[in-house]
C-alpha positions in Angstrom: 0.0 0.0 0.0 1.6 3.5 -1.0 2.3 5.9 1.8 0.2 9.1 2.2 2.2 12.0 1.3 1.5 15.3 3.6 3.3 18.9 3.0 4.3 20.5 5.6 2.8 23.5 5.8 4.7 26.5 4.3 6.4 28.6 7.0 6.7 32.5 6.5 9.9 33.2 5.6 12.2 36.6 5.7 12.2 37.0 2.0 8.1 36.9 1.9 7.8 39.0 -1.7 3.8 39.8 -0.2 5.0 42.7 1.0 8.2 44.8 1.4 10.5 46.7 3.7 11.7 50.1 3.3 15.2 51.1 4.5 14.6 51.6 8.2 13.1 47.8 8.1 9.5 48.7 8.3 7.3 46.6 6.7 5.2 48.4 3.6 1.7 47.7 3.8 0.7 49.8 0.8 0.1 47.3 -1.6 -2.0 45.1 0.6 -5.8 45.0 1.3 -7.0 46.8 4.5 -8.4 43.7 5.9 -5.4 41.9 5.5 -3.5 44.5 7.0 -5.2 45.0 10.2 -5.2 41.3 11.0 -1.3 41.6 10.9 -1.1 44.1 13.0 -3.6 42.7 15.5 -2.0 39.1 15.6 1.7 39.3 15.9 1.6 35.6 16.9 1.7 34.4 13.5 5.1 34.2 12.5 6.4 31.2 14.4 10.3 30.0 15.2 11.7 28.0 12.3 12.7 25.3 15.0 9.5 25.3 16.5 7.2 24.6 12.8 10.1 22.0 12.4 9.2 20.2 15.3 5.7 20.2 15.1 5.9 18.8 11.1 8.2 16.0 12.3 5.4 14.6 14.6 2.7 14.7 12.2 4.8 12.7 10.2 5.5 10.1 12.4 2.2 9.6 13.4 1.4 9.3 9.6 3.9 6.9 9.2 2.5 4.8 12.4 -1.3 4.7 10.8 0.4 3.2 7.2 2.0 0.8 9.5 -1.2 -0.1 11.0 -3.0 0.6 7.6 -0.5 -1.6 6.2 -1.6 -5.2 8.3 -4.9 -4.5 7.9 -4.8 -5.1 3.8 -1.9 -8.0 4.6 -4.7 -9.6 6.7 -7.2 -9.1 3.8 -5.5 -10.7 0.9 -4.4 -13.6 3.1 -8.2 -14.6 3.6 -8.9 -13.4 0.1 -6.1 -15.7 -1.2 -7.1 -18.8 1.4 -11.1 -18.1 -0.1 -9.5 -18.7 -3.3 -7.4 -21.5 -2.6 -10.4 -23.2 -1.3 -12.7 -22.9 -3.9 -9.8 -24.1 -6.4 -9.7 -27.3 -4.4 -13.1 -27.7 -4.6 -13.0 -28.1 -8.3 -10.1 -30.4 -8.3 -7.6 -27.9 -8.8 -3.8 -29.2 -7.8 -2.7 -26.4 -5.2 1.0 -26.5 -4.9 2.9 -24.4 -2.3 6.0 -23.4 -1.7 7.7 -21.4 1.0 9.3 -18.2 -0.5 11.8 -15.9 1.7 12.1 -11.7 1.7 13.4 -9.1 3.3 12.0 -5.6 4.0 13.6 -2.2 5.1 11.6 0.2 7.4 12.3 3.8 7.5 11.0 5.9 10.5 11.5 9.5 11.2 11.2 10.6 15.1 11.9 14.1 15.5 15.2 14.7 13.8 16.5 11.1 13.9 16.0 8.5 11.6 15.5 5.5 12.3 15.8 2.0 10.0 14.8 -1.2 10.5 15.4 -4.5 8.4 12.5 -7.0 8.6 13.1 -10.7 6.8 9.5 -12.8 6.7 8.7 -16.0 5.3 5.4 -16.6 3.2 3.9 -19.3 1.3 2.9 -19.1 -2.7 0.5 -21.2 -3.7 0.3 -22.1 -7.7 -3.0 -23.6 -9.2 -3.3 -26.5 -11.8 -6.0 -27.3 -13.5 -6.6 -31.0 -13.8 -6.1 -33.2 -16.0 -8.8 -34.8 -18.0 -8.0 -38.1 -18.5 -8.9 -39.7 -22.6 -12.1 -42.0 -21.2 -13.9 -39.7 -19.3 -14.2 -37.6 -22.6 -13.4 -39.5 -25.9 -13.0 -37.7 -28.6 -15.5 -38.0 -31.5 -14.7 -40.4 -34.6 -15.3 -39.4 -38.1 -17.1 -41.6 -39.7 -15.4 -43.9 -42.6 -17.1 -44.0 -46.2 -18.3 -47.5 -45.6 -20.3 -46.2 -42.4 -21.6 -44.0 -44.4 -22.9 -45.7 -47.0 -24.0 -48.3 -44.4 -26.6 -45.1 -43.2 -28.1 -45.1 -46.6 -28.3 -48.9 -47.2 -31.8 -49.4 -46.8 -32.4 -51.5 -43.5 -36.3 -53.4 -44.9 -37.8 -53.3 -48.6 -41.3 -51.7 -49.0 -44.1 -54.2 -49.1 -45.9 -51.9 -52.2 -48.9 -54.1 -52.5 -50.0 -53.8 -49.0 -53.1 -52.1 -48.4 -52.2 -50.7 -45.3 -49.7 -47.9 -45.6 -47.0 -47.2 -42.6 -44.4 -45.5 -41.8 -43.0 -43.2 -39.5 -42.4 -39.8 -38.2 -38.7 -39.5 -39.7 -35.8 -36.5 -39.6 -36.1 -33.9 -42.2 -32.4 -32.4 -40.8 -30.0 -31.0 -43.6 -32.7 -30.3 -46.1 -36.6 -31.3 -45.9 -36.0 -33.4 -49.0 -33.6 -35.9 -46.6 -37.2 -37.1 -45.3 -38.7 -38.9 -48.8 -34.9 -41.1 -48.5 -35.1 -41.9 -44.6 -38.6 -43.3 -45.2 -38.0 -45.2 -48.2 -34.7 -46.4 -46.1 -37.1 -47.9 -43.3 -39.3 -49.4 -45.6 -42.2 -47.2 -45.0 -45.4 -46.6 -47.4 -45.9 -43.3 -45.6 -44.2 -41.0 -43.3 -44.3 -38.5 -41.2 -42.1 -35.1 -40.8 -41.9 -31.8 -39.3 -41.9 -28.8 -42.0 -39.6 -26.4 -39.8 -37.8 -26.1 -36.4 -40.4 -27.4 -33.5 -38.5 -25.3 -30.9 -38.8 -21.5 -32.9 -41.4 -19.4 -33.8 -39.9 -18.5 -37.3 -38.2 -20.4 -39.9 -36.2 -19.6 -42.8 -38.3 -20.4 -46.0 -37.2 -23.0 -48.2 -34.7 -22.7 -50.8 -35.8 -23.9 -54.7 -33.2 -26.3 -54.5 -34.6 -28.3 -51.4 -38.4 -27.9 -53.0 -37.1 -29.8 -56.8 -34.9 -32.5 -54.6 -38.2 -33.0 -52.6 -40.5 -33.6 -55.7 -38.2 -35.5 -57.3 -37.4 -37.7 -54.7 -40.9 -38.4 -54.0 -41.8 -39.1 -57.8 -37.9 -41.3 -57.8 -39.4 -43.1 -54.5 -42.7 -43.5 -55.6 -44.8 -41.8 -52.8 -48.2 -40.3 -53.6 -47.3 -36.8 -51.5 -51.0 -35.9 -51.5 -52.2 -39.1 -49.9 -49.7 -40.8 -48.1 -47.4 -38.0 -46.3 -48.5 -36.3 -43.0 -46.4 -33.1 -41.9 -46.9 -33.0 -38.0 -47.5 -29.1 -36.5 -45.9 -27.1 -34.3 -46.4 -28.2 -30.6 -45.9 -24.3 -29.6 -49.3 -23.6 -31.7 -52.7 -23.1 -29.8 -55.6 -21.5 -32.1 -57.6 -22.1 -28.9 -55.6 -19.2 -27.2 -58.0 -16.2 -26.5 -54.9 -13.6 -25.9 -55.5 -11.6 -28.7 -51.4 -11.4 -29.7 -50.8 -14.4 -28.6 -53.6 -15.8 -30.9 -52.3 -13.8 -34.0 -48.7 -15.6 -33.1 -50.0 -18.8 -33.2 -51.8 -18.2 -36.7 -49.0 -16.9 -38.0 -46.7 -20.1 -37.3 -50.1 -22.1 -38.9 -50.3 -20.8 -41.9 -46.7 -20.9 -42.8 -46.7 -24.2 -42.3 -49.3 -24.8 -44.3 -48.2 -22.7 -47.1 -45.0 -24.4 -46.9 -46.8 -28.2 -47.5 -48.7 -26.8 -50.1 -45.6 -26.0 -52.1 -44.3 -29.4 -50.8 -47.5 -30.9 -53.4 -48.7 -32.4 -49.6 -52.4 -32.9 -49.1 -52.7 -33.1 -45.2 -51.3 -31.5 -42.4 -51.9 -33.2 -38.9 -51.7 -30.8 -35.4 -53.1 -30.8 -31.9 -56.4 -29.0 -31.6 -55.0 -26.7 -28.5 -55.9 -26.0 -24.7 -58.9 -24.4 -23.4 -56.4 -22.8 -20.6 -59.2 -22.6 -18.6 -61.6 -20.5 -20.6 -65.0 -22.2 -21.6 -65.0 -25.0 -24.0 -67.1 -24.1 -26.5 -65.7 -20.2 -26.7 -62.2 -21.9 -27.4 -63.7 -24.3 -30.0 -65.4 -21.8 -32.1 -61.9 -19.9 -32.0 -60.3 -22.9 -33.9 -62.9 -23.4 -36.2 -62.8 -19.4 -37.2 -58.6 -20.2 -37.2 -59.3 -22.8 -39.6 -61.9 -21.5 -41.8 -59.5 -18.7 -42.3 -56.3 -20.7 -43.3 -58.6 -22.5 -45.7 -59.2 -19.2 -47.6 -55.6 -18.3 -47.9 -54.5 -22.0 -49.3 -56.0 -23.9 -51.8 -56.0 -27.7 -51.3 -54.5 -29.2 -48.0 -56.4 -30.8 -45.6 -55.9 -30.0 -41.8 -56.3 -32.6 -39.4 -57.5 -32.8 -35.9 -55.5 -35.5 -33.6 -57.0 -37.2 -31.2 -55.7 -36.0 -27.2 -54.6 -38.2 -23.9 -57.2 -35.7 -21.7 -54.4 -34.1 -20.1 -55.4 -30.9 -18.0 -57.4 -28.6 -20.5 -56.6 -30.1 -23.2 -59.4 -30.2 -26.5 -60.0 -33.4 -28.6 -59.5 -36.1 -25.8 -63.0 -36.8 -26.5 -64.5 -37.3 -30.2 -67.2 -34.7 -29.5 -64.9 -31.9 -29.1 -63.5 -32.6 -32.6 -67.1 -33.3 -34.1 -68.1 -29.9 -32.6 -64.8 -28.2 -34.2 -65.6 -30.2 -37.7 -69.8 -28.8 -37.4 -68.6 -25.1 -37.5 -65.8 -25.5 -40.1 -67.1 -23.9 -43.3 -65.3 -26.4 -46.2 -65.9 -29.9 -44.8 -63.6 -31.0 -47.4 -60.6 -29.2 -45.9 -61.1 -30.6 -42.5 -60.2 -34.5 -41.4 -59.4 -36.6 -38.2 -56.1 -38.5 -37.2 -57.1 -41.4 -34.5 -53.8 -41.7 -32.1 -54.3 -45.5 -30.6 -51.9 -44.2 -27.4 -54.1 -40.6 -27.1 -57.3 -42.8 -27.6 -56.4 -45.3 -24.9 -55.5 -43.0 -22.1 -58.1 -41.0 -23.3 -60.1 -44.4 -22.3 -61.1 -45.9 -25.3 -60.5 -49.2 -24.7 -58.7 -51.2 -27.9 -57.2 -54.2 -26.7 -60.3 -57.0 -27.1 -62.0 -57.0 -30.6 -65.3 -56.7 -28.5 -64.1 -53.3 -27.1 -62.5 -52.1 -30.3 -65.6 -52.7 -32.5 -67.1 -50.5 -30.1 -64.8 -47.6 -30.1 -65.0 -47.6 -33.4 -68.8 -47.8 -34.0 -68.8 -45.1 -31.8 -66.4 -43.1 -33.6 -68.1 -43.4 -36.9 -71.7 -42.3 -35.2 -70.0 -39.1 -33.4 -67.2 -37.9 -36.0 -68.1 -40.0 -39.3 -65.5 -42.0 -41.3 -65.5 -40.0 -43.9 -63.8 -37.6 -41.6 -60.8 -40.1 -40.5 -57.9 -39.3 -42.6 -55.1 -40.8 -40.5 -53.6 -42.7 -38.0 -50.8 -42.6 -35.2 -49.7 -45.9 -34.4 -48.6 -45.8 -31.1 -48.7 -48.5 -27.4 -48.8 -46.9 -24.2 -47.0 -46.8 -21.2 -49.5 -45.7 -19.1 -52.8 -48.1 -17.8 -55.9 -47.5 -19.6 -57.5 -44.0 -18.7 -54.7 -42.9 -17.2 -54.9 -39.3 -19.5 -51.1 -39.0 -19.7 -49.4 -39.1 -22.9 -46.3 -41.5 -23.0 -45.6 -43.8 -26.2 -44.4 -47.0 -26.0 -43.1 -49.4 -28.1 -45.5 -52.0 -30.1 -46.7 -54.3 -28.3 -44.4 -53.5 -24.9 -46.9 -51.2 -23.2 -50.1 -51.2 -22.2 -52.2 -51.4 -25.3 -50.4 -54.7 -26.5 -50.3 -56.7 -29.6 -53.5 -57.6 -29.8 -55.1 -53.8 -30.4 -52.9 -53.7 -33.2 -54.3 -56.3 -34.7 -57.5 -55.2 -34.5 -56.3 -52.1 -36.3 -54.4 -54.0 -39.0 -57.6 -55.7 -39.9 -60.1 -52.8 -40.6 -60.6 -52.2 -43.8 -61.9 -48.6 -43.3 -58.4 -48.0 -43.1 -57.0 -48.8 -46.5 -55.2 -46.7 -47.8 -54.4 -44.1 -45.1 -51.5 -42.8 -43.9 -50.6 -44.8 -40.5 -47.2 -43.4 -38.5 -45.6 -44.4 -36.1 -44.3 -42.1 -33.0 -43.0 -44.8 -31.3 -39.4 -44.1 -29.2 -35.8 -44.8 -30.4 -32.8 -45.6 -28.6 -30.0 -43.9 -29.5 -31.2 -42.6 -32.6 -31.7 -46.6 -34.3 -34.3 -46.2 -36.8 -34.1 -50.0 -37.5 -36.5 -49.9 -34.9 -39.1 -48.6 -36.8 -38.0 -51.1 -39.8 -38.8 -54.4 -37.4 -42.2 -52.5 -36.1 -43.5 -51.8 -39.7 -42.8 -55.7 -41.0 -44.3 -56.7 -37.8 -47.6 -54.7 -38.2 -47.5 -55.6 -41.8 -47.3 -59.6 -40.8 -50.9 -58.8 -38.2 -52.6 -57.8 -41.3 -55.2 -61.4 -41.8 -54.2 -62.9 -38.7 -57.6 -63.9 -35.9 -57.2 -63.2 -32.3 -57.1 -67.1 -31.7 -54.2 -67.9 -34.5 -51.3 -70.0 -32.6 -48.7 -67.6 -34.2 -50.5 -64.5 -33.2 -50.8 -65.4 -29.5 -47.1 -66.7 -29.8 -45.8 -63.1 -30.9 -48.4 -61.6 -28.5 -46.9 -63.1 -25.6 -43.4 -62.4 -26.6 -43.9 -59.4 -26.8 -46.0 -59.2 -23.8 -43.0 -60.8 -21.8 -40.4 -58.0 -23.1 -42.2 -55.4 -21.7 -43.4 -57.2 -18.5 -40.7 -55.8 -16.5 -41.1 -52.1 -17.4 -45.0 -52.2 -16.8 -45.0 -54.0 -13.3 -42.4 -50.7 -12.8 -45.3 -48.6 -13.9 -47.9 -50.2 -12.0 -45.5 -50.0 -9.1 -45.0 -46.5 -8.8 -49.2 -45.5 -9.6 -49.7 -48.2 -6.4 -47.6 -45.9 -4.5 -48.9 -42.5 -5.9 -52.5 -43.9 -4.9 -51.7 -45.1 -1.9 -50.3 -41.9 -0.4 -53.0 -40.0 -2.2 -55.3 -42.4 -0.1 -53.3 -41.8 2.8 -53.6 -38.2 2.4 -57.2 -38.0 2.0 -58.1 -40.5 5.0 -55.9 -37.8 6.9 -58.1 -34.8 5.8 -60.9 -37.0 6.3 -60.1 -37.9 9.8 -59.4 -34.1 10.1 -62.7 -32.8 9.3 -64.9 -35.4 11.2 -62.5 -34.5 14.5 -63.6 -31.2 13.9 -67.0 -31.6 12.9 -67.2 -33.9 17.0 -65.7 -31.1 18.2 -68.6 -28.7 17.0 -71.5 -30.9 17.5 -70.0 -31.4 21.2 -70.1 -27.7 21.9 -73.4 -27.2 20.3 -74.9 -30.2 22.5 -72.7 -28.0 26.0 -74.2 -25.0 24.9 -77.8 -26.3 24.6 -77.9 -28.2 28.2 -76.3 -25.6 30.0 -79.0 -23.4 31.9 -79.3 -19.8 31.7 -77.5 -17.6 34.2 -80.2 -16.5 37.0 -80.1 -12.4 38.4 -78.2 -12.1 41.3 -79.7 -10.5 44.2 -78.6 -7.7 44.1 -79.5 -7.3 40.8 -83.1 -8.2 41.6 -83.3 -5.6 44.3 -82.2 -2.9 41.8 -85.1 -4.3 39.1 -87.3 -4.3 41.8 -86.9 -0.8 43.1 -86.3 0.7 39.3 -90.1 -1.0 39.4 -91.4 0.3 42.2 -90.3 3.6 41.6 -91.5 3.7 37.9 -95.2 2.8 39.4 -94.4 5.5 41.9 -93.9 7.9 39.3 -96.8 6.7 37.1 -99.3 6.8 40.2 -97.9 10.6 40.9 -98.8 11.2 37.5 -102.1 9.9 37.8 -102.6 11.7 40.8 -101.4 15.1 39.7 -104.2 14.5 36.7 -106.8 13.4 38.6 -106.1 16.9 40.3 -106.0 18.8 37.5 -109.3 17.7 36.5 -111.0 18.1 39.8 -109.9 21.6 39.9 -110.9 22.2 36.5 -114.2 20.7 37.3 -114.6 23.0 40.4 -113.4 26.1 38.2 -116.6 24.9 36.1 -119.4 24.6 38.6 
């Protein structure tokens, strides 16, 4: 820390050019103020001895010199805990701290009075030096590049396309690097039908396409032979809610609509598949006639594709968990023709639409067809679920692993009002391995004319069944617990409220029996006497009246 510097304070001295001395040693006082001047010749204390001024400066300064010192430890003190803080936190992180002891001397120089006084100090400190650790090759591999055969393993195609089947699926594949990459992953899986997303899910705003990607796109889907007006179904936005009755928020979410569907329609794709939206806690009806106007004003600004309403799990406010929320959307929509209904099996079952038995299935869908219309159903989402039946929560499973099982699935694979519709599956990957969805398609494809009571269908159902034992028990497991405390819970509140509901009666039933409190005497002798002497006063009364009229009647005769 640097040492505060004080001047002494400038002395008069005999030379002073403020003023001058004539020859007989007077001082002139002709060229100073008058104020000036009497207060010079009033004080004649104010030149002091040189010796004296000397002195006095000396002391300040060694005073000065003892607060630095002072001043001095103080920030020594401070960076030692600021450098042990340090040091700590360092550690923390698995810094290496080395220390080493490092030697100096310093030289003190005091003034006191007129002697000087020095002083050599020699100390001994510590210097600590950080590292950073070392991160060793496994913890962090570094990424390979992939060779040309791994490449041109990723474009081998992993199942051939069954072209004849009447049944077309697919599945919701990538459209990263260029929308045209989708028309090549789906052919690569072996699907009939696919599935993409037309922009970035996670944005509001998207570049638009470049002509190049649009040509690459048509002519990969004429090379591929895919019928882009039937058989491909571009999934919307998850941030989009035409239900949404904020007024900005509302024109937002049209806005991200209508590109997308101006961007299919340049695509040469016929549908476009979203979710209906959320009520967010407005009335029902007021947010369904908001989706119907949203849609009946897209329709007027495109020209052919469809949009199409998916069916919902039921969670929170969710619209379309129930077919008569979408039939009531579909009644107020102005171009019937522009307006169609994807049935998701995983939605629909925790929705609680039951699809397992062929009873139970046949009627779900008898039901659908009198409420919504099959004229209406332009797609499906194939998709098991890994929650129980009528559970409303919306989690995908495998086929055949979760809840639904194998045998819903081949009641869907053997209903011929589904010919020739779009039918994708959402179903989840592991690490990205879309031969997944290559095995799942051939093994939909192989339920199509199978019965429920085939040997090799209950011999794949229970294989199936057996894979996925393990992960359902898990589920059932935890919703046992979940209940159970929930049961807990409410048998406590329950408990709560008939202890207090005793506790009320009780007091009701104390404060009926208990008599009334009785006047004390005293009390009584003060009623009676506030009586008596209220008749007093009335039978004065009476008697002054009685008086008055006497006299009166004496004044007459």
């Amino acid at each position: 820390m640097a040492k505060r510097s004080r001047q002494a304070p400038s002395l008069p001295s005999d030379d002073n050019s403020d003023f001058s001395q004539d020859s007989d040693g007077d001082p002139d006082f002709g060229n100073i103020s008058q104020p000036a001047t009497q207060s010079l010749l009033q004080d004649t204390r104010v030149r002091k001895p040189r010796s004296a001024a000397v002195a006095s400066t000396a002391k300040r300064r060694a005073a000065d010199a003892e607060d630095d010192e002072s001043d001095g430890e103080t920030t020594v003190k401070n960076k030692k805990a600021r450098r042990n803080t340090i040091i700590g936190k360092l550690e923390d992180l698995d810094f290496e701290v080395e220390k080493s002891e490092v030697s100096a001397s310093v030289t003190k120089t005091r003034k006191s009075g007129k002697a000087l006084e020095v002083e050599s100090v020699s100390a001994k400190t510590t210097k600590s030096i950080a590292k950073a650790p070392e991160k060793s090759g496994k913890d962090t591999p570094k990424r390979k590049r992939k060779t040309k055969e791994e490449k041109a393993a990723e474009k081998m195609p992993l199942a051939d396309r069954a072209l004849k089947c009447a049944f077309k699926i697919g599945a919701h594949v990538s459209s990263a690097a260029g929308v045209e990459n989708s028309v090549t992953n789906a052919d690569r899986i072996g699907a009939n039908a696919f599935a993409l997303f037309l922009k970035s899910q996670r944005k509001w705003e998207s570049p638009p396409y470049k002509p190049a990607n649009v040509t690459a796109f048509k002519k990969f889907t004429k090379t591929k032979n895919y019928d882009s007006r039937k058989h491909m179904l571009p999934h919307g936005s998850y941030l989009v809610n035409l239900a949404q009755k904020d007024t900005e928020k509302a024109a937002k979410a049209y806005t991200s609509f209508i590109d997308d569907l101006k961007r299919a329609e340049s695509l040469d794709i016929g549908l476009f598949n979203f979710h209906p939206g959320s009520t967010l806690g407005e009335p029902r009806d007021e947010a369904i006639e908001r989706i119907a106007n949203a849609l009946n004003k897209a329709h007027k600004e495109t020209s052919f594709v469809r949009t199409v309403l998916e069916t919902m799990a039921g969670q929170g406010n969710v619209i379309g968990c129930k077919f008569e929320d979408l039939r009531d959307i579909i009644a107020l929509v102005e171009d019937k023709s522009r307006v169609g209904v994807c049935i998701d099996t995983c939605h629909s079952f925790s929705a609680g639409y039951d699809l397992r038995s062929p009873e139970t299935y046949r009627a779900v869908m008898k039901e659908f067809d009198e409420v919504i219309g099959f004229k209406y159903l332009s797609a499906l989402h194939l998709n098991d679920s890994k929650a129980p039946f009528n559970s409303h929560r919306d989690l995908h499973q495998n086929i055949g692993l979760g809840f639904l099982g194998l045998s819903a699935f081949r009641n869907v694979m053997n209903t011929k009002e589904f010919h020739d519709l779009p039918m994708v599956l959402e179903t989840p990957l592991e690490d990205d391995d879309v031969s997944v969805w290559a095995k799942e398609i051939k093994l939909l494809e192989s339920l199509v004319g199978l019965e429920a009571d085939d040997p090799k269908f209950l011999a794949l159902e229970k294989e199936y069944a057996d894979k996925g034992a393990a992960e359902r028990k898990e589920v059932l497991d935890k919703l046992e617990k979940r209940e159970a405390e929930k049961g807990e819970k409410e048998a406590k509140k329950k408990e709560r409220a008939e202890k207090k509901a005793a506790k009320e009666k009780l007091k009701d039933e104390k404060a009926r029996k208990k008599p009334p409190k009785k006047a004390t005497g005293t009390k009584r002798g003060k009623a009676s006497k506030g009586a008596s002497d209220s008749d007093s006063s009335e039978l004065s009364e009476l008697e002054t009246e009685s008086d008055s009229d006497a006299s009166s009647c004496g004044g007459k005769h």
